[in-house]
Each structure stands twice: as structure tokens, then as C-alpha cells.
PyMOL Python script that loads the backbone (N, CA, C, O; Angstrom):
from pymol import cmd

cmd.read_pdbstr("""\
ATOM      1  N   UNK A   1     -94.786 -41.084 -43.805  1.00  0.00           N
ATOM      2  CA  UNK A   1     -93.579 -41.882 -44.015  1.00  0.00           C
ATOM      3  C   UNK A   1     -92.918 -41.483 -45.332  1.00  0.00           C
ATOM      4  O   UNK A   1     -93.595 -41.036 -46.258  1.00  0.00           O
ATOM      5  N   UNK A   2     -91.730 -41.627 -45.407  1.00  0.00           N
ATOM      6  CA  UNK A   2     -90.794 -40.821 -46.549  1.00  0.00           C
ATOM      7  C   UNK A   2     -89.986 -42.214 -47.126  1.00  0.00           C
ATOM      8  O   UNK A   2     -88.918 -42.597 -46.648  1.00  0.00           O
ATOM      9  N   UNK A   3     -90.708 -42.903 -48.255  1.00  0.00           N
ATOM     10  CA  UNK A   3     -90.439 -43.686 -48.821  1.00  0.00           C
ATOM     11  C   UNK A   3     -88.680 -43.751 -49.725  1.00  0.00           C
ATOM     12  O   UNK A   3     -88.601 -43.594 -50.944  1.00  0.00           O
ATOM     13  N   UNK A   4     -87.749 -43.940 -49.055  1.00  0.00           N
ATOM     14  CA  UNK A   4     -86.211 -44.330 -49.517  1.00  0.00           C
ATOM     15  C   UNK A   4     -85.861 -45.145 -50.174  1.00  0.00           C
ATOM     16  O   UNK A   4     -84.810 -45.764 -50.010  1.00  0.00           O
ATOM     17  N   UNK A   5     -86.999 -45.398 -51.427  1.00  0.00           N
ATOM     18  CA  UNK A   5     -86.411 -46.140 -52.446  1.00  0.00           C
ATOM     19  C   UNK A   5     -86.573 -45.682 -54.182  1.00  0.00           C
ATOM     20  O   UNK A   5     -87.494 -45.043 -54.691  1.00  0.00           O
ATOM     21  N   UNK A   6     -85.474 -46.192 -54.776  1.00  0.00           N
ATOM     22  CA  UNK A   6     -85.978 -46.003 -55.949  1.00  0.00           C
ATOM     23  C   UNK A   6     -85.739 -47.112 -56.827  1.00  0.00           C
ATOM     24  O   UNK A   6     -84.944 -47.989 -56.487  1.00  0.00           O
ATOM     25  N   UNK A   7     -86.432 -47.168 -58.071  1.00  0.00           N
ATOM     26  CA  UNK A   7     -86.680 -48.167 -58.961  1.00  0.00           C
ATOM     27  C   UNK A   7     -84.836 -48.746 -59.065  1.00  0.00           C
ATOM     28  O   UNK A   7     -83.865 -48.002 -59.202  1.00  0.00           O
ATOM     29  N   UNK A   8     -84.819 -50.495 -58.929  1.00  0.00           N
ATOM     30  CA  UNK A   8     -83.622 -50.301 -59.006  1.00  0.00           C
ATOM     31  C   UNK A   8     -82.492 -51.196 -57.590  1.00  0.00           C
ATOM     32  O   UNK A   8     -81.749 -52.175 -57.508  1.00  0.00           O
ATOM     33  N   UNK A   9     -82.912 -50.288 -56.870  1.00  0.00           N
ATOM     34  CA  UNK A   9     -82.639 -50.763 -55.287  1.00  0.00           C
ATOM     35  C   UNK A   9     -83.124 -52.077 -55.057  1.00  0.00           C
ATOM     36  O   UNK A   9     -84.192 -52.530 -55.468  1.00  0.00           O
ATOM     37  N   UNK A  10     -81.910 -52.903 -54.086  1.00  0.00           N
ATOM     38  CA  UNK A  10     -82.283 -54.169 -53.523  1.00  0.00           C
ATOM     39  C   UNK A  10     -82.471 -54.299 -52.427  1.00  0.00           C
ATOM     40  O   UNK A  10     -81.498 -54.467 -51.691  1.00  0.00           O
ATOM     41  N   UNK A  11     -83.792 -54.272 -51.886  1.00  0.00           N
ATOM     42  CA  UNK A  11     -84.188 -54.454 -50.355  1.00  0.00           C
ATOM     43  C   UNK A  11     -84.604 -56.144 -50.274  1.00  0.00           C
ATOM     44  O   UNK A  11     -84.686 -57.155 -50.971  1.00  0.00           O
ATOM     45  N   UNK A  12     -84.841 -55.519 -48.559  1.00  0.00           N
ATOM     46  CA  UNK A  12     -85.500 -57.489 -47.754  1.00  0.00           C
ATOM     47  C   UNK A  12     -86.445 -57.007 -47.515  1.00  0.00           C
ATOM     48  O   UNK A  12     -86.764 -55.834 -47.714  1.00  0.00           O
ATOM     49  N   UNK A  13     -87.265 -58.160 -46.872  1.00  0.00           N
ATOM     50  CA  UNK A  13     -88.508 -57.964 -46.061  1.00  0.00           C
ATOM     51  C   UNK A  13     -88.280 -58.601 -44.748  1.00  0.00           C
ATOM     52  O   UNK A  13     -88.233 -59.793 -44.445  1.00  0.00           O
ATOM     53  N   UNK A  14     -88.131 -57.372 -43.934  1.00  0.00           N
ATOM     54  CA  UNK A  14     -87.518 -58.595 -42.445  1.00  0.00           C
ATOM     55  C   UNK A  14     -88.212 -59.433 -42.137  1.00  0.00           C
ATOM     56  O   UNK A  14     -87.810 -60.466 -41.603  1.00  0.00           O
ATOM     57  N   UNK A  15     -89.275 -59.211 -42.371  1.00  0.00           N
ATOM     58  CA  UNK A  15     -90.646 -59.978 -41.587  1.00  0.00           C
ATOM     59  C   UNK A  15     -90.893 -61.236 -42.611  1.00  0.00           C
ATOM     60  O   UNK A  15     -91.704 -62.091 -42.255  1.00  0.00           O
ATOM     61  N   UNK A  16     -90.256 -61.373 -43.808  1.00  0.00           N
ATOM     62  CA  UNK A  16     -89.764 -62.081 -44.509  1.00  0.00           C
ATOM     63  C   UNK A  16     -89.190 -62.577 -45.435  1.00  0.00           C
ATOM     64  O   UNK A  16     -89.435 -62.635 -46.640  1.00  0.00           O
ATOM     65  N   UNK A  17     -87.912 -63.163 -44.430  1.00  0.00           N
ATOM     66  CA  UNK A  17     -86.719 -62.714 -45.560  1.00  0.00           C
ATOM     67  C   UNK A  17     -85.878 -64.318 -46.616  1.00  0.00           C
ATOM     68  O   UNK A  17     -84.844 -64.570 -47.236  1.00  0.00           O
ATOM     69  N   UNK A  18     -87.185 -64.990 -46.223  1.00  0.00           N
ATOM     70  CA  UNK A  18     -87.301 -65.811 -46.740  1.00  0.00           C
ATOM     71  C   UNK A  18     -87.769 -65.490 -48.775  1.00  0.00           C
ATOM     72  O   UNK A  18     -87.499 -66.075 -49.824  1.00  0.00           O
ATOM     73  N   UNK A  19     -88.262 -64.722 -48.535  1.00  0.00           N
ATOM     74  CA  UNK A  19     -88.729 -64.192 -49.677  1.00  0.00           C
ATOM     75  C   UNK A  19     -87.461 -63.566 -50.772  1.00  0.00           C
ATOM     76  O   UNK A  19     -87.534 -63.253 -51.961  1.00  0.00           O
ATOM     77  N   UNK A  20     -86.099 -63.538 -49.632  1.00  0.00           N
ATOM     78  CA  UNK A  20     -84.994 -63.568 -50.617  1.00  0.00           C
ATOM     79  C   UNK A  20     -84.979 -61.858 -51.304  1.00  0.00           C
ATOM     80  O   UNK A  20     -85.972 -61.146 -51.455  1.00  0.00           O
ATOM     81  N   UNK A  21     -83.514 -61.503 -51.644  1.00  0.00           N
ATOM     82  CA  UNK A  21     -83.594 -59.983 -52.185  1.00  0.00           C
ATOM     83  C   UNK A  21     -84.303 -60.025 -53.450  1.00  0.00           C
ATOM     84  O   UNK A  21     -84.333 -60.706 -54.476  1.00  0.00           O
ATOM     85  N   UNK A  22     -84.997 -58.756 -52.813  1.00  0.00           N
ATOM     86  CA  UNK A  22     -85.866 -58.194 -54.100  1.00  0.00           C
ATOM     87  C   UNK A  22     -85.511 -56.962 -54.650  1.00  0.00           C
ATOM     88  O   UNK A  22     -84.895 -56.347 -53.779  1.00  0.00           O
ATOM     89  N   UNK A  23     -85.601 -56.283 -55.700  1.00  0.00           N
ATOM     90  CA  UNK A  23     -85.527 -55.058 -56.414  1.00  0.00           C
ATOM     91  C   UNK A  23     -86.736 -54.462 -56.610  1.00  0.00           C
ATOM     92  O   UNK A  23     -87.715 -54.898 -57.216  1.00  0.00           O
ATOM     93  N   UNK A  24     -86.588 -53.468 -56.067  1.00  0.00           N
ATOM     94  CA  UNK A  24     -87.766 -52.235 -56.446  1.00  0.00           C
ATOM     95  C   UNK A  24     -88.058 -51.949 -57.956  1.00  0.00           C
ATOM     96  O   UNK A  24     -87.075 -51.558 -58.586  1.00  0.00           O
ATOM     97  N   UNK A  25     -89.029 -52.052 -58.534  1.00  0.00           N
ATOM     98  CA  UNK A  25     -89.677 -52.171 -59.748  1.00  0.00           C
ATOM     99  C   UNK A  25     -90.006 -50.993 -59.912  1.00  0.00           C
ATOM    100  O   UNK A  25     -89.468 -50.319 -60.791  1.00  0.00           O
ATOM    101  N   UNK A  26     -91.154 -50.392 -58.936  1.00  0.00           N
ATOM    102  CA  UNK A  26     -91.772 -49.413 -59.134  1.00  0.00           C
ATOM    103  C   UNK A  26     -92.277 -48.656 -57.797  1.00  0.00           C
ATOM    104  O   UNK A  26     -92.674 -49.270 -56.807  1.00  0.00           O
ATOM    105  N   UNK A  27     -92.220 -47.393 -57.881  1.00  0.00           N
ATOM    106  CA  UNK A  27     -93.141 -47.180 -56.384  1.00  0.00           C
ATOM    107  C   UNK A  27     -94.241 -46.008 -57.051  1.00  0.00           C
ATOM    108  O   UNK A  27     -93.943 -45.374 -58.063  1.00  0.00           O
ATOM    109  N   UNK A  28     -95.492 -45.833 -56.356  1.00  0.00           N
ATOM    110  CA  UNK A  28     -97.018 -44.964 -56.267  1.00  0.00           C
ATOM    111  C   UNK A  28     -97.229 -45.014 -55.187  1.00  0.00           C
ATOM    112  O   UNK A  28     -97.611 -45.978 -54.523  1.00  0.00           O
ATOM    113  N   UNK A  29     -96.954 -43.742 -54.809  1.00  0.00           N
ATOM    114  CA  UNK A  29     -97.619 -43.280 -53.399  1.00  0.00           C
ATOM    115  C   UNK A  29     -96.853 -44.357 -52.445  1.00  0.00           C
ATOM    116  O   UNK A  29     -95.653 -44.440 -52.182  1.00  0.00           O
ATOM    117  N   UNK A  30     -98.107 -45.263 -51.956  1.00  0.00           N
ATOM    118  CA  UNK A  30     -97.299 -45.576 -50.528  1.00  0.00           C
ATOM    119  C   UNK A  30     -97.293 -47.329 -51.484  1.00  0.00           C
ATOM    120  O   UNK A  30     -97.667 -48.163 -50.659  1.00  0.00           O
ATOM    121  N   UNK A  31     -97.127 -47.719 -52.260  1.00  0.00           N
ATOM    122  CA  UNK A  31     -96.593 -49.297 -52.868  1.00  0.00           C
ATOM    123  C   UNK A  31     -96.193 -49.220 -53.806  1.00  0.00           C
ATOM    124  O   UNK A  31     -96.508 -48.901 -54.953  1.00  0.00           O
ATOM    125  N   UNK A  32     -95.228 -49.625 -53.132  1.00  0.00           N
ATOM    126  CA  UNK A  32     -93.633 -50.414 -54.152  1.00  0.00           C
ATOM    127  C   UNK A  32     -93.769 -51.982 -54.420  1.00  0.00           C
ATOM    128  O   UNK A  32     -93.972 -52.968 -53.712  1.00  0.00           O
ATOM    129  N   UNK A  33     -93.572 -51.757 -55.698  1.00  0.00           N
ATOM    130  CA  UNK A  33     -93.691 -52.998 -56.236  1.00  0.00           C
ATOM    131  C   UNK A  33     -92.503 -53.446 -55.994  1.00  0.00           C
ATOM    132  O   UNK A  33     -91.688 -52.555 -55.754  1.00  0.00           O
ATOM    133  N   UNK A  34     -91.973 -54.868 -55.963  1.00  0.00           N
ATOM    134  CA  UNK A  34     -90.763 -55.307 -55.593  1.00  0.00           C
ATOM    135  C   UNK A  34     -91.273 -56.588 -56.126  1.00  0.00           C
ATOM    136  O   UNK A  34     -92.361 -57.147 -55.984  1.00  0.00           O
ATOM    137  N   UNK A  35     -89.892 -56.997 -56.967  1.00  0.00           N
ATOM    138  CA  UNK A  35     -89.125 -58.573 -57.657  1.00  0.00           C
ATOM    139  C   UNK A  35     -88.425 -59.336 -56.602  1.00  0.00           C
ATOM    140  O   UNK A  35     -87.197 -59.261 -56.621  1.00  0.00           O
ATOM    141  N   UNK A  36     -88.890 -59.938 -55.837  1.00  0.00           N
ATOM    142  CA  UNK A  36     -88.032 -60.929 -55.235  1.00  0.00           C
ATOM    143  C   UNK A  36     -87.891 -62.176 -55.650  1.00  0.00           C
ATOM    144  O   UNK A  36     -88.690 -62.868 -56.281  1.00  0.00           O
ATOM    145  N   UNK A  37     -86.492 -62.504 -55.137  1.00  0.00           N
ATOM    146  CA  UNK A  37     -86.328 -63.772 -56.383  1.00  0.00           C
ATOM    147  C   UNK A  37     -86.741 -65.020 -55.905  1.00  0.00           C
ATOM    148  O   UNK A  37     -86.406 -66.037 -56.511  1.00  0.00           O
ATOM    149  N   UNK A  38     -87.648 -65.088 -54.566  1.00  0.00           N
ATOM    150  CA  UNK A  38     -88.144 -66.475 -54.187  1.00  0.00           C
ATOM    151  C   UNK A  38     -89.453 -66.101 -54.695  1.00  0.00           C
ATOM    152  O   UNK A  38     -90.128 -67.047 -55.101  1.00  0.00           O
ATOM    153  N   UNK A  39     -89.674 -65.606 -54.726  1.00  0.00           N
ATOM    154  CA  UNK A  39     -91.566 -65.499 -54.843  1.00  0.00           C
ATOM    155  C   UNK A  39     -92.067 -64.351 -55.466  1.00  0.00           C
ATOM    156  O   UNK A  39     -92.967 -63.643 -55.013  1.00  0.00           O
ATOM    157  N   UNK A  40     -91.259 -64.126 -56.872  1.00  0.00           N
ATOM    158  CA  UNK A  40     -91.642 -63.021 -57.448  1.00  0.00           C
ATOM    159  C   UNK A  40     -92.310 -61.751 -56.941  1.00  0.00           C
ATOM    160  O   UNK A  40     -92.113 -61.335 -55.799  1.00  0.00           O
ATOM    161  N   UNK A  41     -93.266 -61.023 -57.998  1.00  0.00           N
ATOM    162  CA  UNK A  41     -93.269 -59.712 -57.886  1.00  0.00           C
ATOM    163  C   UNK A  41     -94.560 -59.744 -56.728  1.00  0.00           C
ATOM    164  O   UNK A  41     -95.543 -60.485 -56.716  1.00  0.00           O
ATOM    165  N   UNK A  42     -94.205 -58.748 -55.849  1.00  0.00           N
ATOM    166  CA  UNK A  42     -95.589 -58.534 -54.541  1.00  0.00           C
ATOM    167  C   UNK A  42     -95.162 -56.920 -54.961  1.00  0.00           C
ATOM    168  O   UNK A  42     -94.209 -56.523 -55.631  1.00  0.00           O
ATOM    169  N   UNK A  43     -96.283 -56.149 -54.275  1.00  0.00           N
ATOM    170  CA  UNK A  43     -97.156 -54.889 -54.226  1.00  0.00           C
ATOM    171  C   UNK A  43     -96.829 -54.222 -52.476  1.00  0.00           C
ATOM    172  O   UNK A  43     -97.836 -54.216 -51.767  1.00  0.00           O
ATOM    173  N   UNK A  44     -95.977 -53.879 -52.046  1.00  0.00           N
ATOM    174  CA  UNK A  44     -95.793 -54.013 -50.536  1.00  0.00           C
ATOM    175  C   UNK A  44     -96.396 -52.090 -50.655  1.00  0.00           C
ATOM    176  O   UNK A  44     -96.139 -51.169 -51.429  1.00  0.00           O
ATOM    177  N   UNK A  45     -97.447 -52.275 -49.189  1.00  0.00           N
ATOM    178  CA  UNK A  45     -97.601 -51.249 -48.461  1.00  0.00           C
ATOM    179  C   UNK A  45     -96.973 -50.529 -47.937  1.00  0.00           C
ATOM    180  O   UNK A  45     -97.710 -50.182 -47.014  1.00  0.00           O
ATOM    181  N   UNK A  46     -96.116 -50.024 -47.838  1.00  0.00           N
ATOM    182  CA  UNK A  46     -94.977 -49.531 -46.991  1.00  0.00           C
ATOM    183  C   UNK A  46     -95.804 -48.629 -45.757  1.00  0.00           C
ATOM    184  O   UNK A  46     -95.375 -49.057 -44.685  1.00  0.00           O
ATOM    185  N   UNK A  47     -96.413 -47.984 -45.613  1.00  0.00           N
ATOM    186  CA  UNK A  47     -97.612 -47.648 -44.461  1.00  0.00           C
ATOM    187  C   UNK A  47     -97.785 -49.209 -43.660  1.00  0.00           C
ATOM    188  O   UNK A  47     -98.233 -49.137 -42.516  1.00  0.00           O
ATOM    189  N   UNK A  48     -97.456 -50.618 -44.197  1.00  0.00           N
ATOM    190  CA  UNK A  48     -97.964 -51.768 -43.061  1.00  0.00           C
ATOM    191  C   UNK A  48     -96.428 -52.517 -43.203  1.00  0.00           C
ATOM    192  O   UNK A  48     -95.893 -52.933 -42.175  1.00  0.00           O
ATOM    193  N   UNK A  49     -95.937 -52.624 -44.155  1.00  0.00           N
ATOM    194  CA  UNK A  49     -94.202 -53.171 -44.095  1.00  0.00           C
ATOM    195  C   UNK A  49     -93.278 -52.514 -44.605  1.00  0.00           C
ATOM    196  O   UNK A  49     -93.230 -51.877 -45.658  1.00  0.00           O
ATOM    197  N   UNK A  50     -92.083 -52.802 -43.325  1.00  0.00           N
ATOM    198  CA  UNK A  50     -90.808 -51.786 -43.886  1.00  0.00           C
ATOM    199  C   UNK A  50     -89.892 -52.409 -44.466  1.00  0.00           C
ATOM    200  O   UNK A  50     -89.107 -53.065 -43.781  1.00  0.00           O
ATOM    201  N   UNK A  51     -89.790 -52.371 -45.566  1.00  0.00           N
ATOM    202  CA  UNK A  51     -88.770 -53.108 -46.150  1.00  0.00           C
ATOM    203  C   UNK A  51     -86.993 -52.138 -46.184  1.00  0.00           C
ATOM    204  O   UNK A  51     -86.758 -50.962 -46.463  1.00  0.00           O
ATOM    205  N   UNK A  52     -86.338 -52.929 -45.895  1.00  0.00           N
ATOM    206  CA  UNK A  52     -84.786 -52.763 -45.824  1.00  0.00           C
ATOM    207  C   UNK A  52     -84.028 -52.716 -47.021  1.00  0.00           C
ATOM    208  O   UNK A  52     -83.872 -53.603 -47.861  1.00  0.00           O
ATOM    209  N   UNK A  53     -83.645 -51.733 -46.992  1.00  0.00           N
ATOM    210  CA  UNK A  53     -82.421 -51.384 -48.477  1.00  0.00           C
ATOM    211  C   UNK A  53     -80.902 -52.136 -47.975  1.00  0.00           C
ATOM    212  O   UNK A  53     -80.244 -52.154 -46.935  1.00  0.00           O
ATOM    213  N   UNK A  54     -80.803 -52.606 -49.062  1.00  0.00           N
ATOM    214  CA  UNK A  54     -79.396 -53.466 -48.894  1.00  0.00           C
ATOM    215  C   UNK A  54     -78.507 -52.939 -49.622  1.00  0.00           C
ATOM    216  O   UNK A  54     -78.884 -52.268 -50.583  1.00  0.00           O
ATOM    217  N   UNK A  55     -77.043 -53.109 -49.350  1.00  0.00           N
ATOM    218  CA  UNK A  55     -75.977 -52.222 -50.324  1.00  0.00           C
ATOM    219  C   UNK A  55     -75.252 -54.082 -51.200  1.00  0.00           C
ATOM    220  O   UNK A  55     -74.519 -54.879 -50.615  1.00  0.00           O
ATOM    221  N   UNK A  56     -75.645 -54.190 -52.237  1.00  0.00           N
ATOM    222  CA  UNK A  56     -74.974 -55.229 -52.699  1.00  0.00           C
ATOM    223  C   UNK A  56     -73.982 -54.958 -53.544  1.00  0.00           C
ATOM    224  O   UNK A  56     -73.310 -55.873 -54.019  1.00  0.00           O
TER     225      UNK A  56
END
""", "prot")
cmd.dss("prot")
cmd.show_as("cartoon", "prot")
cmd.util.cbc("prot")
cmd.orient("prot")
């Protein structure tokens, strides 16, 4: 998988998007850290969730 983000970028999490836009913090290998503004910073797998880049 060919990870399309960089530090910076505001993605969702479809699977939950309750979790509100987040910004990419950081990415290693296959986890990107991401700031979302309901429920702060998570560690997402991108190998188990695809998170969505948003144009804001």
C-alpha cells in the first residue's frame, strides 16, 4: 500500500468519522499518527484503516 499522506494533511476515518477531522502528525512505515479533534492523537495502521484525505 502507497501511503498518500503527508505531515500536515486533513483526513477522516470513515469507519469513524465521528472522531471528527484529523491532521497527519507523522507517518513510519505503515502508522500515521493523526490529531483528531474529537479524540485526540491515535496511531492508525493504514495496512487495517484507510483513512480519507480531505481538501479543506
Amino acid at each position: 500500500m502507497i501511503i498518500n499522506f503527508e505531515p500536515g494533511d486533513k483526513v477522516v476515518n470513515p469507519s469513524n468519522k465521528n472522531w471528527g477531522i484529523g491532521q497527519v502528525q507523522s507517518i513510519i512505515k505503515d502508522k500515521v499518527t493523526v490529531n483528531f479533534e474529537n479524540v485526540g492523537k491515535k496511531v492508525i495502521n493504514s495496512k487495517i484503516i484507510e483513512l480519507e484525505k480531505i481538501n479543506t
